[in-house]
N, C-alpha and C positions, 0 to 999 in steps of 0.2 A: 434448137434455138427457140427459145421462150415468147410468145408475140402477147405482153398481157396490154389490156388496155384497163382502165378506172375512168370511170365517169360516174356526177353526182349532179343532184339538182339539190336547191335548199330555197324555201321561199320563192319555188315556181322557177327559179334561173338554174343556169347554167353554171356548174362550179368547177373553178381549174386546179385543178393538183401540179403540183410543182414538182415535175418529169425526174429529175436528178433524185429527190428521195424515195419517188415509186422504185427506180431502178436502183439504187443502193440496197433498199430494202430487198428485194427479189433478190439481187444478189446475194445477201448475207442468208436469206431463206436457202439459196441452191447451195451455200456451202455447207449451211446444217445439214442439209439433205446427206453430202457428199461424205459427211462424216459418220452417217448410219447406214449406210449405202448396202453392205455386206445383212445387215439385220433384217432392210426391208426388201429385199430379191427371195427372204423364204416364204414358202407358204406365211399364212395371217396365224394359224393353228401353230403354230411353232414359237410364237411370241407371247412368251406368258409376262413378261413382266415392259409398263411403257411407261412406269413416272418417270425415268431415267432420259426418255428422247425429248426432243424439242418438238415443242407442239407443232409444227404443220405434223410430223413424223406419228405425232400420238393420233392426230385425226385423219391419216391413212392407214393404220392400224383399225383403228374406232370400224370405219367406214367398210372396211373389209369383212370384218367379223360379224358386221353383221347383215350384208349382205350373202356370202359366201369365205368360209375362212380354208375349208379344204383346197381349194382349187387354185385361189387368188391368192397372189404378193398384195401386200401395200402399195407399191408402185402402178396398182391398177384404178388407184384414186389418187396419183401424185398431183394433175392437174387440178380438178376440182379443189385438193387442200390446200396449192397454193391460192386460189382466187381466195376460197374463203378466207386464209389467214389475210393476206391483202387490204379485204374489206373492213375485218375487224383492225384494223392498222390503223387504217386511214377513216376508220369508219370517227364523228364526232357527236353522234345520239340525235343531230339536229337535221341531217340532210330528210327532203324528203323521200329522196328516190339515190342509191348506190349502189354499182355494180360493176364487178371487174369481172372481165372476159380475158379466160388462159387459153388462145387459140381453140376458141369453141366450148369450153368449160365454164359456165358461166354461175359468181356467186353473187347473191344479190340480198338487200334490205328494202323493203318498201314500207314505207311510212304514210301512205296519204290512201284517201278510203278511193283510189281509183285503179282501173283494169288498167294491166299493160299485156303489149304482144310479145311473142317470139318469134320471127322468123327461121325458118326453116331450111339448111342446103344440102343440097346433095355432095358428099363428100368426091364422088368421085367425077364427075360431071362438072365441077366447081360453078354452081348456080344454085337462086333460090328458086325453092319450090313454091307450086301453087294454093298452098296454103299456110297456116301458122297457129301457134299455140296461143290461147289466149288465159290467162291467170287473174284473179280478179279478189286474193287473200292479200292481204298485208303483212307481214313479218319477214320471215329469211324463207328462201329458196336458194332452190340448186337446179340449173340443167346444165345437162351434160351430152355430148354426142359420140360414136363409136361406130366401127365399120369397115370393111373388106377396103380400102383403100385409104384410109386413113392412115394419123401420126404414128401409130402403136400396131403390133399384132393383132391377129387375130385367129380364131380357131373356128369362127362362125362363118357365112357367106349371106348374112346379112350389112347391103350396102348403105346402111344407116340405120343408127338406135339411136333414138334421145330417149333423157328420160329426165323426170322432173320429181326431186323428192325434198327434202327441208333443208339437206348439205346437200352443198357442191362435189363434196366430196365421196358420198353417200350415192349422188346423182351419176358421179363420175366411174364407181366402182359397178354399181348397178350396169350401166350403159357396155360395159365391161364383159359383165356375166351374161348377160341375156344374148350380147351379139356372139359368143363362145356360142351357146346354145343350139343357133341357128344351121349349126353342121346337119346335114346329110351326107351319104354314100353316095357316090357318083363317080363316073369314069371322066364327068367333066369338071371334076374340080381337083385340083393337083394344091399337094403339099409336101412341106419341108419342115424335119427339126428346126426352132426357131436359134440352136443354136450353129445349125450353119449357115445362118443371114449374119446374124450377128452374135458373135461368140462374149459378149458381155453382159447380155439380156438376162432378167430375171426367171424366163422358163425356156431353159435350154434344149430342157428333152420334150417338150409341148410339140404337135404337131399342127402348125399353123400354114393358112389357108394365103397361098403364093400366086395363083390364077385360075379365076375359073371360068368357063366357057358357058357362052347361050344355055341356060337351062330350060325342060320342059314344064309344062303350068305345072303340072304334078307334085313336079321336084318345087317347084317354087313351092303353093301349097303345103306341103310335106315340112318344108325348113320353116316355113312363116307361123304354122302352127308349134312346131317346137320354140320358138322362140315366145311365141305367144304364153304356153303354158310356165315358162321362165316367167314371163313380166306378173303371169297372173297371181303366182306365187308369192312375188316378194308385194301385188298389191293387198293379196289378202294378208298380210302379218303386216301393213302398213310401213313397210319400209318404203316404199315410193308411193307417187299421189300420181304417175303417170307414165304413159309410154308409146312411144310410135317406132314402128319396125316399116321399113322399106328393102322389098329386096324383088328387086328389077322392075316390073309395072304392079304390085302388086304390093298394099299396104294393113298394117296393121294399128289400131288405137285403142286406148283403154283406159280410163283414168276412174279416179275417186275426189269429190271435192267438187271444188269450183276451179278445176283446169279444162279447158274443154281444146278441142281443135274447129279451125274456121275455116273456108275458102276464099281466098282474096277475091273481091268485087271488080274485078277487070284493074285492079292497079297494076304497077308495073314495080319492078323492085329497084332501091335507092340509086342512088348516084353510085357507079361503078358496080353495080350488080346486076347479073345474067338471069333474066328469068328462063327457069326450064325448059317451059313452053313454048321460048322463042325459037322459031324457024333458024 
């Protein structure tokens, strides 16, 4: 079930989009999708030819290849490319500030010379964490989240990756590879072909990461630095501008630009939001 939300400012207010054509449009997006469905579940390397699909489909394609095209489907940046297509939708050159969030995939436009945040949650915990990403460029961005408890598989045992790069979709693919990464050997972490969870999944024969148990610092350590040398990879060929890996007390960050990571100053998080920290 798709939870997207769009919000914009223009001239410092607040702008309301008219609910009925965000969701028609999404609609008519998932049935493009449904119609290349069988192209985009193969490897990215497999897909030589994309004038033919409908563009959200050609920028999960895009976003794949050049994050990683061996290992990854398209589908491993479906959310991201719906936000992005979304924004550019509804986007009208004049808002200051636009941004649609695809249950945590988030693509955005910023138009005005000021800093915005990211907050930060833990996907499995469902709370925010005690810090946030702060950005502080103007144009298009993407962040993206992924993780051992989350919407999608996983092959990693890392319980949360963001990652911040110029697509959403890009951001979304990215968050993708690097939480894969995060595997280690261990008798405390248990897996399943992903295709006897679900026999309609894009990596059937993948063995993805089902439960895992208290890990030692070591093992933590050991996964955090694999995961690490992923991010550091696609930072040095500047496919992404950032990244934070979280797996169990134990954090990773790493960026290029003007993205930095902050500590929140004793605030507390929004209206219906669980701070981590809380007792």
């Amino acid at each position: 079930m798709w939870q997207l939300i769009i919000k914009a400012k223009k001239n410092g207010k607040e702008y309301e989009f008219e609910g009925k054509k965000i969701n028609a449009y999404v609609t008519e997006l998932l049935y493009q999708l449904s119609s290349v469905l069988p192209i985009l579940k193969q490897p990215a390397f497999k897909i030589k030819k994309i004038s033919g699909l409908p563009e959200v489909a050609r920028r999960m394609v895009e976003a794949v290849k050049e994050v990683n095209e061996e290992r990854l489907t398209p589908m491993a940046a479906v959310a991201g490319a719906i936000a992005e297509v979304v924004v550019k939708e509804f986007d009208d050159g004049k808002f200051d500030f636009i941004f649609a969030n695809n249950g945590g995939d988030i693509a955005l436009i910023n138009r005005v010379d000021l800093p915005f945040s990211i907050k930060i949650g833990d996907i499995n915990k469902n709370c925010v964490l005690p810090y946030f990403l702060k950005v502080k460029d103007k144009g298009e961005r993407g962040i993206a989240t992924s993780g051992f408890g989350g919407r999608s598989f996983t092959l990693g045992i890392a319980d949360m990756v963001t990652v911040c790069a110029n697509k959403a979709s890009v951001a979304d693919a990215a968050s993708t590879y690097i939480g894969n990464n995060t595997f280690i050997e261990s008798d405390k972490i248990i897996r399943k072909k992903a295709k006897e969870i679900d026999p309609l999944t894009d990596i059937p024969d993948e063995l993805v990461v089902v439960k895992k148990y208290k890990l030692s610092e070591k093992e933590i350590i050991k996964a955090l630095e694999k995961g690490a040398e992923a991010a550091n990879k696609l930072l040095s060929l500047n496919v992404i501008d950032g990244c934070l890996i979280l797996i169990e007390n134990r954090l990773y960050f790493e960026s290029v630009g003007n993205l930095t990571m902050e500590v929140k100053n004793g605030d507390k998080g929004g209206k219906g939001e669980k701070d981590c920290d809380d007792n």
